[in-house]
C-alpha positions as CSV (number, residue, x, y, z in Angstrom):
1,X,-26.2,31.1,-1.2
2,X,-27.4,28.8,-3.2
3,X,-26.5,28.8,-7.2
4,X,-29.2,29.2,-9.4
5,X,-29.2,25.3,-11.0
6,X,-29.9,24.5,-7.3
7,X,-33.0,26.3,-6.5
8,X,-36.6,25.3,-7.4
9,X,-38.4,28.2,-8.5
10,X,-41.7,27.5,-10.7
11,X,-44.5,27.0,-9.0
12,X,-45.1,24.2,-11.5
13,X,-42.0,22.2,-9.8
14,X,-43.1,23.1,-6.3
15,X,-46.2,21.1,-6.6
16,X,-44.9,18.3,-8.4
17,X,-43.0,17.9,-5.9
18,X,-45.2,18.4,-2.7
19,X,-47.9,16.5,-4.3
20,X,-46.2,13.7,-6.3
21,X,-42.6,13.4,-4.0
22,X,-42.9,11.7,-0.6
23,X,-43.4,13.8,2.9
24,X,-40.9,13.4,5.7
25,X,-42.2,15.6,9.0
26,X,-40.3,17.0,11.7
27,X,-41.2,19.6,14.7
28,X,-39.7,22.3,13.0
29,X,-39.8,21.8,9.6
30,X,-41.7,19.2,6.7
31,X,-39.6,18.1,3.7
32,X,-41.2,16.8,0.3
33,X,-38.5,15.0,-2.1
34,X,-39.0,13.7,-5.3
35,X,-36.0,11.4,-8.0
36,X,-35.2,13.5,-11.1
37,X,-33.4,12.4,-14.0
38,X,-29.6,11.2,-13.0
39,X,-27.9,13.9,-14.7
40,X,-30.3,16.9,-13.9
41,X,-28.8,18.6,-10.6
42,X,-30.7,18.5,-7.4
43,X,-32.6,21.7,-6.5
44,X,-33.9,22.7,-3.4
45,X,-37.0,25.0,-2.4
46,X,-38.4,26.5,0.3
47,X,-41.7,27.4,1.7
48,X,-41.9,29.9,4.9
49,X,-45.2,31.5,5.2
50,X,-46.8,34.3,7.5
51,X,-47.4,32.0,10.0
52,X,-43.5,31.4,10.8
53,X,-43.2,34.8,12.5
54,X,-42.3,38.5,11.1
55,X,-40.1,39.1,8.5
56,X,-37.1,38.9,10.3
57,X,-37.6,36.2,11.7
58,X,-38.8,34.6,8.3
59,X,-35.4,35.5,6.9
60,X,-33.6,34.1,9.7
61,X,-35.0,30.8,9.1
62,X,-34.5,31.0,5.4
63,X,-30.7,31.5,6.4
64,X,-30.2,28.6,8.6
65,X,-32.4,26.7,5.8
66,X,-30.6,27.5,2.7
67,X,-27.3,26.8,4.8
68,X,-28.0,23.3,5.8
69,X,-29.1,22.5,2.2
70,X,-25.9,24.1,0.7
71,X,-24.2,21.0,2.6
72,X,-26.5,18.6,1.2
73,X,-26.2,19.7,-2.0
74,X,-22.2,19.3,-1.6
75,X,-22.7,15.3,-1.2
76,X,-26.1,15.2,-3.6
77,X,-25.4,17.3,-6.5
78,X,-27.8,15.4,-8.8
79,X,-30.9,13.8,-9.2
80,X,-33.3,15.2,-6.4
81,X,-35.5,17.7,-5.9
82,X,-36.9,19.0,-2.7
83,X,-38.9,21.4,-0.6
84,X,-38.6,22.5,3.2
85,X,-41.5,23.6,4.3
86,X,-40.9,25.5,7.9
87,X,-43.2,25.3,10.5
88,X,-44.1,28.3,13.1
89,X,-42.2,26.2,15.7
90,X,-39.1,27.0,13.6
91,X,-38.8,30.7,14.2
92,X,-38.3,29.7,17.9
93,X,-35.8,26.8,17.3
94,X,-32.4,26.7,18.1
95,X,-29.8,26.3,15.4
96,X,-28.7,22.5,16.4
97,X,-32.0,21.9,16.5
98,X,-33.2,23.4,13.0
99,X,-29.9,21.6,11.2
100,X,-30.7,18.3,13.4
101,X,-35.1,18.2,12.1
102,X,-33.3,19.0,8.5
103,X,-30.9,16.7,8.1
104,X,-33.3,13.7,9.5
105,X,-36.0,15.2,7.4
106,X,-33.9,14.4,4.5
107,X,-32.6,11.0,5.6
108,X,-35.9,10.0,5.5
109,X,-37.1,11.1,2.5
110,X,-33.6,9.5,0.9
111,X,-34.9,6.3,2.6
112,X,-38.6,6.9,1.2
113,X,-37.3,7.3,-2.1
114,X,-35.4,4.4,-2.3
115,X,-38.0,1.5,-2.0
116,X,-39.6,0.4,-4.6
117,X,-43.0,1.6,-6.4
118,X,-46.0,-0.2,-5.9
119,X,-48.2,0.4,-8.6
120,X,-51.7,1.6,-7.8
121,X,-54.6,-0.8,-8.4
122,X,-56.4,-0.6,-11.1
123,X,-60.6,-0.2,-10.8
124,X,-62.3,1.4,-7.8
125,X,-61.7,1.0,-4.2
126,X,-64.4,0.0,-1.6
């Protein structure tokens, strides 16, 4: 289980970071990660709608989700926030494979994050 510091939970950070973080996407799953202040400790949320399948199997992949980020928040325990987002094909995934679109989900989204901003230009665009 994840601690409380760890989790996102307002829907006020969930959209900051889906619509303002950068999007890494996978078969089974679509992560959104976004910098937060260096000393503020990295949180993790998760999206898994209807669509992924009947409660159980909703749960199940909730497990295997939260269990893969509990590792990544062992070696990043500050100064990102991020959202998995499973897919339908998800519910049907194997473990390996779940842990494996996770864990290059995130790489990604590490790699996104790290090159720099380009500022948006200013006037319109035609």
């Amino acid at each position: 289980m994840l601690p409380v510091i760890h989790r996102v939970r307002a829907a006020a950070d969930f959209a900051r970071t889906v619509r303002s973080g950068v999007r890494s996407g996978r078969r089974n799953v679509v992560l959104y990660g976004c910098r937060t202040p260096a000393d503020a400790p990295s949180r993790v949320g998760f999206i898994v709608g209807k669509n992924v399948g009947n409660a159980v199997a909703r749960n199940l992949v909730k497990r295997r989700l939260r269990h893969v980020m509990a590792e990544w928040i062992r070696t990043h325990p500050q100064g990102f926030d991020v959202v998995v987002r499973a897919l339908p094909a998800s519910a049907g995934a194997e473990w390996a494979e779940v842990r494996r679109d996770v864990t290059g989900g995130l790489a990604a989204v590490a790699r996104k994050l790290e090159r720099p901003q380009v500022p948006e230009k200013e006037g319109r665009v035609s």
